[in-house]
PAMITI-27692 format. One record per residue (C-alpha): x, y, z. Coordinates in steps of 0.05 Angstrom, whole numbers, padded with zeros to 5 digits. Each point is the difference from the previous one (the first is absolute). Layout:
N
atom c1: X c2: Y c3: Z $
...
//
This chain:
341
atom c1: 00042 c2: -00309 c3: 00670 $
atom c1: 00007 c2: 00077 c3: -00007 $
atom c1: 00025 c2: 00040 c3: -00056 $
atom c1: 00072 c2: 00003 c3: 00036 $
atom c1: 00002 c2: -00074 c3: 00023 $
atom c1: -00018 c2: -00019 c3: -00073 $
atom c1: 00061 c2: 00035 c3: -00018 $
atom c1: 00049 c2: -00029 c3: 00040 $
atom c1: -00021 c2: -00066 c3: -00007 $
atom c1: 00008 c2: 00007 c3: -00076 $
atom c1: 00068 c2: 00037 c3: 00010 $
atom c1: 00021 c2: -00066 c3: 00040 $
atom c1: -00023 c2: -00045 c3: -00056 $
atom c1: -00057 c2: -00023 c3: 00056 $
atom c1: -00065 c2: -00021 c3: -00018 $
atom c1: -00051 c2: 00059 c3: -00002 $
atom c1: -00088 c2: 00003 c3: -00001 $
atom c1: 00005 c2: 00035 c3: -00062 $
atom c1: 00056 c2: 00029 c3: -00052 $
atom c1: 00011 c2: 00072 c3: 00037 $
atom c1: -00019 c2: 00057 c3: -00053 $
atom c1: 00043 c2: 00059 c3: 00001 $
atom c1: -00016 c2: 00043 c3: -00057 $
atom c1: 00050 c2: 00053 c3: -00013 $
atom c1: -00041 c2: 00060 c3: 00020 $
atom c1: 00031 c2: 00066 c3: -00004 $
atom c1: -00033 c2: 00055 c3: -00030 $
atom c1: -00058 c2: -00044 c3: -00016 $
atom c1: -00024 c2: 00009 c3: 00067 $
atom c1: -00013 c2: 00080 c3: -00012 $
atom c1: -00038 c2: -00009 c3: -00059 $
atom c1: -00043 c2: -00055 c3: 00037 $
atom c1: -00021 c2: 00054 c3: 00052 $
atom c1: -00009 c2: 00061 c3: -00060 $
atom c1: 00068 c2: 00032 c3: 00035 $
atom c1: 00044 c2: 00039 c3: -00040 $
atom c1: 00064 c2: -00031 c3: -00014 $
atom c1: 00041 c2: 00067 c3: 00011 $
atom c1: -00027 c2: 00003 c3: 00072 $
atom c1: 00006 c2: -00076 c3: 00016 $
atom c1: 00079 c2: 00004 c3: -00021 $
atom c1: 00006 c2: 00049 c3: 00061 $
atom c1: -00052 c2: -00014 c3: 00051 $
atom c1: 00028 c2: -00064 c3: 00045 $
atom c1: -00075 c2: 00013 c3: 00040 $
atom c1: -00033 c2: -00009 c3: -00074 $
atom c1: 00048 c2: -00051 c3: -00022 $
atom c1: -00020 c2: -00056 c3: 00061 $
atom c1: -00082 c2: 00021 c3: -00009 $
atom c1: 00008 c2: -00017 c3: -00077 $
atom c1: 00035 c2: -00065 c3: 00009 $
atom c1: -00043 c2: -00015 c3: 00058 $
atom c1: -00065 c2: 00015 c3: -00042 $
atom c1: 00036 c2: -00049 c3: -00061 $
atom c1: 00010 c2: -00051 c3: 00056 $
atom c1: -00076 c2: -00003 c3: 00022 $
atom c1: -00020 c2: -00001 c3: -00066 $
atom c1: 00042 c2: -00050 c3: -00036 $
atom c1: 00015 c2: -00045 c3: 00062 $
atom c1: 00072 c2: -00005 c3: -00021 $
atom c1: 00059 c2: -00028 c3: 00055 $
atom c1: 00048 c2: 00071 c3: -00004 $
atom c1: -00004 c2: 00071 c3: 00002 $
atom c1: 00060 c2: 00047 c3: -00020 $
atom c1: 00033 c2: 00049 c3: 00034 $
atom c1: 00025 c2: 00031 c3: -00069 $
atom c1: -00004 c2: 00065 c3: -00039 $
atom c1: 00049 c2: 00000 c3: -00060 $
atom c1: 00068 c2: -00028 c3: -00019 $
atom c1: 00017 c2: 00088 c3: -00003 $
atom c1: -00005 c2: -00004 c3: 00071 $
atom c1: 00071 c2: -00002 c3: 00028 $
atom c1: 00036 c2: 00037 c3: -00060 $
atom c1: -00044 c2: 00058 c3: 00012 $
atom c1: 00018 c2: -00003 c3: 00075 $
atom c1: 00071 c2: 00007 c3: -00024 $
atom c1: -00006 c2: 00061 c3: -00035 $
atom c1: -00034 c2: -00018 c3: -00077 $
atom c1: -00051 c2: 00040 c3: -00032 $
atom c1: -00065 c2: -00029 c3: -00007 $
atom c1: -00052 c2: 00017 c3: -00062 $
atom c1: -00078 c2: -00015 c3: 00036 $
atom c1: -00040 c2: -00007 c3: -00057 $
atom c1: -00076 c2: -00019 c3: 00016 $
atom c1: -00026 c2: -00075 c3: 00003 $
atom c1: 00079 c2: -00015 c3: -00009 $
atom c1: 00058 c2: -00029 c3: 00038 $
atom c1: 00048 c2: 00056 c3: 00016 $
atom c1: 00067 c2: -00001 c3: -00044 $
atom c1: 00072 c2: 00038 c3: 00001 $
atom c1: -00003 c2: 00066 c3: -00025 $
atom c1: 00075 c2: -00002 c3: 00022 $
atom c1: 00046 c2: -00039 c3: 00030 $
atom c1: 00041 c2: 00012 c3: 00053 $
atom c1: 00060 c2: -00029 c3: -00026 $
atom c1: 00038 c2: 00013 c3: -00062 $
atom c1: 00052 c2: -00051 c3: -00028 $
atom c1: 00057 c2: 00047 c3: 00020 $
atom c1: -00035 c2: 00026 c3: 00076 $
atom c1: 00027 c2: 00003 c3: 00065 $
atom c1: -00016 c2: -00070 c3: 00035 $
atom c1: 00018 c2: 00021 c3: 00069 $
atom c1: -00054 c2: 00056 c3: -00012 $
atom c1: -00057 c2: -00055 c3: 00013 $
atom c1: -00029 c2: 00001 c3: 00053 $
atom c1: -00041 c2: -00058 c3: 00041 $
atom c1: -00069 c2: 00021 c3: 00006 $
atom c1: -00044 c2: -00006 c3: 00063 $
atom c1: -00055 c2: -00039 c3: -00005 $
atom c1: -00035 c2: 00033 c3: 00051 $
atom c1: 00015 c2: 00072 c3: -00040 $
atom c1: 00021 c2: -00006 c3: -00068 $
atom c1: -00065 c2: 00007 c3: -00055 $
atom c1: -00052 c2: -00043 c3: 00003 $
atom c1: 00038 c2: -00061 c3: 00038 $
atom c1: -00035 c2: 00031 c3: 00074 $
atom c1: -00069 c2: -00009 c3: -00042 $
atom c1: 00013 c2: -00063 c3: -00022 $
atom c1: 00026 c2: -00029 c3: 00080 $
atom c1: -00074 c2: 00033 c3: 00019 $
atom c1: -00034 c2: -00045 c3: -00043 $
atom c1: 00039 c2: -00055 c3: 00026 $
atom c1: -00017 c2: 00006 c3: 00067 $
atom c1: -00072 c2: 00017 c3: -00023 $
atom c1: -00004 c2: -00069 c3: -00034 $
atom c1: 00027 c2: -00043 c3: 00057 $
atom c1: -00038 c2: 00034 c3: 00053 $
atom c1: -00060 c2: -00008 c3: -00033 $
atom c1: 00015 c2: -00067 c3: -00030 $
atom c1: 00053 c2: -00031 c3: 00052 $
atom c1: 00015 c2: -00071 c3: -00018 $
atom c1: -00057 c2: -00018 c3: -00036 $
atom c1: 00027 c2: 00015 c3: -00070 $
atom c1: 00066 c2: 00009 c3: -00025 $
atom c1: 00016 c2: 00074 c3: -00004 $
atom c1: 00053 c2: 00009 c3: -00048 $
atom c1: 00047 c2: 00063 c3: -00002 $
atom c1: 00048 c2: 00011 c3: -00069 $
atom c1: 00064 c2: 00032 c3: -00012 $
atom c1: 00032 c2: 00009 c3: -00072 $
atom c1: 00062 c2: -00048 c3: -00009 $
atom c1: 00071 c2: 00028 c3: -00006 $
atom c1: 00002 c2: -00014 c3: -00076 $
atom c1: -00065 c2: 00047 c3: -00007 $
atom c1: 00013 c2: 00044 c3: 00049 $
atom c1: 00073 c2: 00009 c3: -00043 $
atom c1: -00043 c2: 00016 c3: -00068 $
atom c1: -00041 c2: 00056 c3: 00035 $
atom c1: 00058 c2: 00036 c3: 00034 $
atom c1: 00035 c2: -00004 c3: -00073 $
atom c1: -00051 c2: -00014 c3: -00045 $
atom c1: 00004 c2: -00070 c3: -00034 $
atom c1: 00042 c2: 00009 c3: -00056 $
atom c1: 00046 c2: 00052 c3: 00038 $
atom c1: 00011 c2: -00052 c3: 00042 $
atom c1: 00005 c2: -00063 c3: -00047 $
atom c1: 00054 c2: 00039 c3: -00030 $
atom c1: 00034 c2: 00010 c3: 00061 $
atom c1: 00001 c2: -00071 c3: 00024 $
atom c1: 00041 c2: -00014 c3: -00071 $
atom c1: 00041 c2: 00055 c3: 00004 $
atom c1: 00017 c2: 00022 c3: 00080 $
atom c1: -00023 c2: -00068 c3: 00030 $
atom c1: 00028 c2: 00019 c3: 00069 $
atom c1: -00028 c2: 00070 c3: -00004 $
atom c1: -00066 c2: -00047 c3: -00007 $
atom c1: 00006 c2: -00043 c3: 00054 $
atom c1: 00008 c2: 00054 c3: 00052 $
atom c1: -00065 c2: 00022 c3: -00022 $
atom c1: -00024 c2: -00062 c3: 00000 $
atom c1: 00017 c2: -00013 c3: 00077 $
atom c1: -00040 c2: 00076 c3: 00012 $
atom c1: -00060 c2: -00028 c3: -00035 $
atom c1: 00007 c2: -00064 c3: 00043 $
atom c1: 00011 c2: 00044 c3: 00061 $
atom c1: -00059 c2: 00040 c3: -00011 $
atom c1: -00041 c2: -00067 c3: -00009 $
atom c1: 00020 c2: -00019 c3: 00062 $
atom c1: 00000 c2: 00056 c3: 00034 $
atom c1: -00080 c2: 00016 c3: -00034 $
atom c1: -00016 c2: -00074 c3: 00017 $
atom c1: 00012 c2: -00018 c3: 00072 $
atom c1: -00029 c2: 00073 c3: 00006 $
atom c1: -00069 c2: -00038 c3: -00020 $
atom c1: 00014 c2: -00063 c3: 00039 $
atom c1: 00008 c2: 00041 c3: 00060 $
atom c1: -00076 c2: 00053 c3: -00028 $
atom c1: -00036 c2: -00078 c3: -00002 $
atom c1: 00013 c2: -00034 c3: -00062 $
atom c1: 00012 c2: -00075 c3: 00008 $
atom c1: 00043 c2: -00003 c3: -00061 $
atom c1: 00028 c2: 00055 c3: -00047 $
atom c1: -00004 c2: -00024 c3: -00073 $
atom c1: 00064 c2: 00009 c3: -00046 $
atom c1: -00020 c2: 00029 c3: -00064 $
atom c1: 00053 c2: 00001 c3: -00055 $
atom c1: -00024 c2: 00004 c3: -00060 $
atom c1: 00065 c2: 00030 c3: -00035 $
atom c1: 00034 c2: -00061 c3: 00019 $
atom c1: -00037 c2: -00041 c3: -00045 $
atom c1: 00037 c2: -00040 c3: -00053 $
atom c1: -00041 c2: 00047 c3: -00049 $
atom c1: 00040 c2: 00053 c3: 00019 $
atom c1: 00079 c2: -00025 c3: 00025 $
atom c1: 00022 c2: -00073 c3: -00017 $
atom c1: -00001 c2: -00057 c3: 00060 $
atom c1: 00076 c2: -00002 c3: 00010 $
atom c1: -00010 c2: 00081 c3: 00023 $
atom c1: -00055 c2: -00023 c3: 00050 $
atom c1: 00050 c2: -00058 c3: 00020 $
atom c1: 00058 c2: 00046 c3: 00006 $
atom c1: -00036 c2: 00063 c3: 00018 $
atom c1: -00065 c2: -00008 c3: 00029 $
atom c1: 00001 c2: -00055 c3: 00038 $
atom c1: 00051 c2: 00019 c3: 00058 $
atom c1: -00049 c2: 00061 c3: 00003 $
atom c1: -00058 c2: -00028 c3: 00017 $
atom c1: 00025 c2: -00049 c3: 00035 $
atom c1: 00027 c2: 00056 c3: 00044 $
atom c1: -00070 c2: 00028 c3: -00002 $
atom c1: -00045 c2: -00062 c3: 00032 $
atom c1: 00064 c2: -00014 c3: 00039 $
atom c1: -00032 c2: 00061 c3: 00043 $
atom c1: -00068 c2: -00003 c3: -00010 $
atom c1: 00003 c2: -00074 c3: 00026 $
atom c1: 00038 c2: 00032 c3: 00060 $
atom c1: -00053 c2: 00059 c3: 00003 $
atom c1: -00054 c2: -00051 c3: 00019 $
atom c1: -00030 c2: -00020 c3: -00070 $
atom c1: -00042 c2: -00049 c3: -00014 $
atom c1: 00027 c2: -00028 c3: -00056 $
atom c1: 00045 c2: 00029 c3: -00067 $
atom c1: -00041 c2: 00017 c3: -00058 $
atom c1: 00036 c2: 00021 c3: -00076 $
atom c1: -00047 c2: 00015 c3: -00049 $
atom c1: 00038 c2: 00018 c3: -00074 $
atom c1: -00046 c2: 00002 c3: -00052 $
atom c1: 00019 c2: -00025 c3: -00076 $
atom c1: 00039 c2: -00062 c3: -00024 $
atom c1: 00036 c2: -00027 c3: 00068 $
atom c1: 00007 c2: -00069 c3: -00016 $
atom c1: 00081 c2: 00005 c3: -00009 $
atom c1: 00007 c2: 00037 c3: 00078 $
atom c1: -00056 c2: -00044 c3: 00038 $
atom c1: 00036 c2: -00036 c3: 00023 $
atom c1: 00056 c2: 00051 c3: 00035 $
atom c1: -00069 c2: 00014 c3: 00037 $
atom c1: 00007 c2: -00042 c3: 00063 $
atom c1: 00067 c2: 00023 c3: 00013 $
atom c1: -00020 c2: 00074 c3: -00008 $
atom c1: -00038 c2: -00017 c3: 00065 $
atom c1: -00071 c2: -00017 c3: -00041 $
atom c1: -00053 c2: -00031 c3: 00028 $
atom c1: -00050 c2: 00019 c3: -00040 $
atom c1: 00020 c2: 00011 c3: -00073 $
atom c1: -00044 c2: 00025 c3: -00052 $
atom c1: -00007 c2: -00020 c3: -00072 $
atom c1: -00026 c2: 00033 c3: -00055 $
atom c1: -00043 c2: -00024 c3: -00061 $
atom c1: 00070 c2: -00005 c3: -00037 $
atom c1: 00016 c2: -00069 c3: 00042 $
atom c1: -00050 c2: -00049 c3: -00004 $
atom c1: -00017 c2: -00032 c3: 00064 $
atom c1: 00026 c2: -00073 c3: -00003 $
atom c1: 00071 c2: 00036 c3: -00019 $
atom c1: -00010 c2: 00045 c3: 00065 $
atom c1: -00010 c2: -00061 c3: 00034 $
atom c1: 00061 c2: -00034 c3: -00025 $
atom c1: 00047 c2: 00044 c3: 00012 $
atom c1: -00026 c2: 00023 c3: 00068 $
atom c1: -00027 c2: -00065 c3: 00036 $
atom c1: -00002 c2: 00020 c3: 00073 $
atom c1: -00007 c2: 00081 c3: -00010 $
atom c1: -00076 c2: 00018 c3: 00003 $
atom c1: -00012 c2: 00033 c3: -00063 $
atom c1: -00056 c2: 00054 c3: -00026 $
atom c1: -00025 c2: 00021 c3: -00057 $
atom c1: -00015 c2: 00004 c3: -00065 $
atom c1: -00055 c2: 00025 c3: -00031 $
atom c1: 00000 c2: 00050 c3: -00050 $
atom c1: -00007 c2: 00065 c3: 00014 $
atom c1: -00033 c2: 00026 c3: -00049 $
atom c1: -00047 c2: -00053 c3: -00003 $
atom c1: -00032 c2: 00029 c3: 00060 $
atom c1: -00020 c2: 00063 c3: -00052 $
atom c1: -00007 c2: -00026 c3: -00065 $
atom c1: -00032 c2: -00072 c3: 00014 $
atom c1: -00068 c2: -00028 c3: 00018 $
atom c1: -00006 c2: -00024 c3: 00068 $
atom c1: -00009 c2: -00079 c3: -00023 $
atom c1: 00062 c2: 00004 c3: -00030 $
atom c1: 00042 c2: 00030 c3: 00059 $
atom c1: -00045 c2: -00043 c3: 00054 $
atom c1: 00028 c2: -00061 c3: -00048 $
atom c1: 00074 c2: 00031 c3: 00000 $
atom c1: -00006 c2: -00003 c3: 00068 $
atom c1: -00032 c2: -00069 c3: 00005 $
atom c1: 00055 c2: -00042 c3: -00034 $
atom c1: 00045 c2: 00038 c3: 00046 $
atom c1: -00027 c2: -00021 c3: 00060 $
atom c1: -00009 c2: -00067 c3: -00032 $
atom c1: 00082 c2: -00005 c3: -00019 $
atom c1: 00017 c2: 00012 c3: 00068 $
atom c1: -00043 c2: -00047 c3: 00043 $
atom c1: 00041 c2: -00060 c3: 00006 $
atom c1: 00060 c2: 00046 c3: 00017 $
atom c1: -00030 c2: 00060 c3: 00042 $
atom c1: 00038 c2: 00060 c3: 00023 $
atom c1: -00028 c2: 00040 c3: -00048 $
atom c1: -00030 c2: 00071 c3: -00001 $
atom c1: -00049 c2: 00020 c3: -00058 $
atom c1: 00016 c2: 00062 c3: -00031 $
atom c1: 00021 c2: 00040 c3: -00060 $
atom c1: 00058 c2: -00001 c3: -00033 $
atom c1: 00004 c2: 00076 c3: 00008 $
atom c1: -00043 c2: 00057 c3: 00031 $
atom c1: -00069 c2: 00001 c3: -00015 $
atom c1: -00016 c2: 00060 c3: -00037 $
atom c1: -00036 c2: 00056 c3: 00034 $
atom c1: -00056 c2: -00002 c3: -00052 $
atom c1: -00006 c2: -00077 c3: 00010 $
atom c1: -00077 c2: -00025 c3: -00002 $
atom c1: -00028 c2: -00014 c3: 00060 $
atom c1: -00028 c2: -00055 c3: -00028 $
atom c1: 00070 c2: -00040 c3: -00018 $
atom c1: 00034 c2: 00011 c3: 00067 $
atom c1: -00067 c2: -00028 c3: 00039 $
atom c1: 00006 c2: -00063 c3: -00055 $
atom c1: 00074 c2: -00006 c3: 00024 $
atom c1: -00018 c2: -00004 c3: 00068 $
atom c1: -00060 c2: -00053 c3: -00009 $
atom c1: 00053 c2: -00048 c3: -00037 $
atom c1: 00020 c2: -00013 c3: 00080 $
atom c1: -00061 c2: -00013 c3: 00025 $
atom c1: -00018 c2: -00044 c3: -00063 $
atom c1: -00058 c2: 00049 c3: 00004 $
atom c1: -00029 c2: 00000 c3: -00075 $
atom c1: -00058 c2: 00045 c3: 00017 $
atom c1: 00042 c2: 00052 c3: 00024 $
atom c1: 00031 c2: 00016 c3: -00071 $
atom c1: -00056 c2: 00033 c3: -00040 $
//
């Protein structure tokens, strides 16, 4: 099996040679190759070398087609601060509680800020790759995307106190997802990846995602699926165990899980939905490679009898991440023990 066939045979609950590894690799992969971050963030020709560096040498199953969640809210018209080694952030936001809605306007992906960088690296990575590994684009989910138009508690105090004001900007930020999305199914990527982190039970209770969320995103694969992609991927980071299972009729496939949910509850409440995760993230910085090689280990072990699972972390893994931990990850697979030190 290749890196992409490993992948969708776990995503159909099939049996697979090995548990696929997909590491979340974003900004990782510039400090692997000694690239700025800064210059990685806006470079789609530097973005698909890095990843394609990190996938040589880890020997992982995906490479990402993603910059930074800032992506699509600076193509609408936010300021962004650029400070060095950093993710960007919102200087200011191009909405105020009070603004003009009908003043929004859709962005091109092929114009607006760094979303024609980001469809070069996706074509980059599929050419070069093809269908030998997954190649995974990313857009920010409409509950995110929301926050960084508004800023989150602008806009958690909006949904309270203008709810319908918020769900019209709600359906733009699912617009633009979609919009952004099949924009990188149609630059190469097999699959665009769903991140919503703000939708998180951390951050707005389940019966908002129920009520909310959910017809969004559903909206959202709805048209990636049509677009030609692979498969639906949501990845919301944090304590999700009271909206996993809202996941399969979101349009999930793949569903990941974060350290928060421990992995025979993932399995319970999603029994036929491939699920990845969910290793620490910060594990991959502070701890010794024995101790994330056996994180990953008992992972890999708690999922054998079932399949249809991808090893991961919970989260991203942390641009300053050791070397070392990410390769240990990776060996856990390939029951490889001398690959760890």
């Amino acid at each position: 099996m290749n890196s992409l066939e490993r992948i969708k045979a776990a995503i159909a609950l099939d049996p697979v040679d090995r548990t696929p590894a997909v590491p979340q690799l974003f900004g990782h992969a510039a400090t692997l190759a000694g690239v700025a971050l800064g210059d990685y963030l806006r470079d789609g020709g530097l973005l698909a070398r890095c990843q394609i560096e990190a996938l040589k040498h880890y020997g992982h199953d995906v490479v990402f087609a993603f910059m930074d969640l800032s992506v699509e809210t600076e193509a609408v018209g936010s300021i962004l601060q650029y400070r060095e080694n950093q993710y960007p952030d919102v200087a200011s936001y191009v909405l105020t509680p009070d603004g003009d809605l009908s003043a929004l306007t859709m962005p091109d992906p092929a114009r607006a800020g760094r979303m024609p960088e980001l469809l070069r690296a996706a074509g980059i990575l599929r050419r070069e790759l093809g269908d030998t590994v997954l190649v995974a684009g990313c857009v920010a989910g409409p509950m995110t995307l929301a926050t960084q138009l508004l800023g989150i508690e602008t806009a958690l105090y909006l949904a309270a106190d203008d709810p319908e004001r918020f769900e019209k900007i709600l359906d733009f930020a699912a617009a633009v997802a979609i919009r952004y999305g099949t924009a990188q199914i149609a630059a190469g990527v097999h699959l665009p990846v769903i991140f919503d982190p703000a939708a998180s039970s951390a951050v707005v209770p389940p019966q908002f995602f129920r009520e909310l969320l959910l017809p969004r995103l559903k909206r959202v694969f709805a048209a990636f699926s049509q677009a030609g992609a692979l498969a639906g991927w949501l990845n919301i980071a944090g304590p999700t165990e009271a909206i996993l299972p809202y996941y399969p009729e979101a349009g999930a496939d793949i569903a990941n899980f974060d350290y928060y949910v421990a992995p025979d509850r993932a399995q319970q409440l999603l029994p036929h939905t491939c699920l990845d995760g969910n290793i620490k993230s910060l594990s991959f910085v502070d701890a010794a490679p024995e101790e994330v090689g056996a994180a990953a280990s008992r992972l890999v072990a708690a999922f054998a009898g079932r399949g249809g699972f991808l090893l991961s972390s919970g989260c991203e893994i942390p641009p300053e991440a050791k070397p070392e931990n990410i390769a240990a990850m990776v060996a856990a697979c390939r029951g490889d023990e001398a690959c760890r030190s």
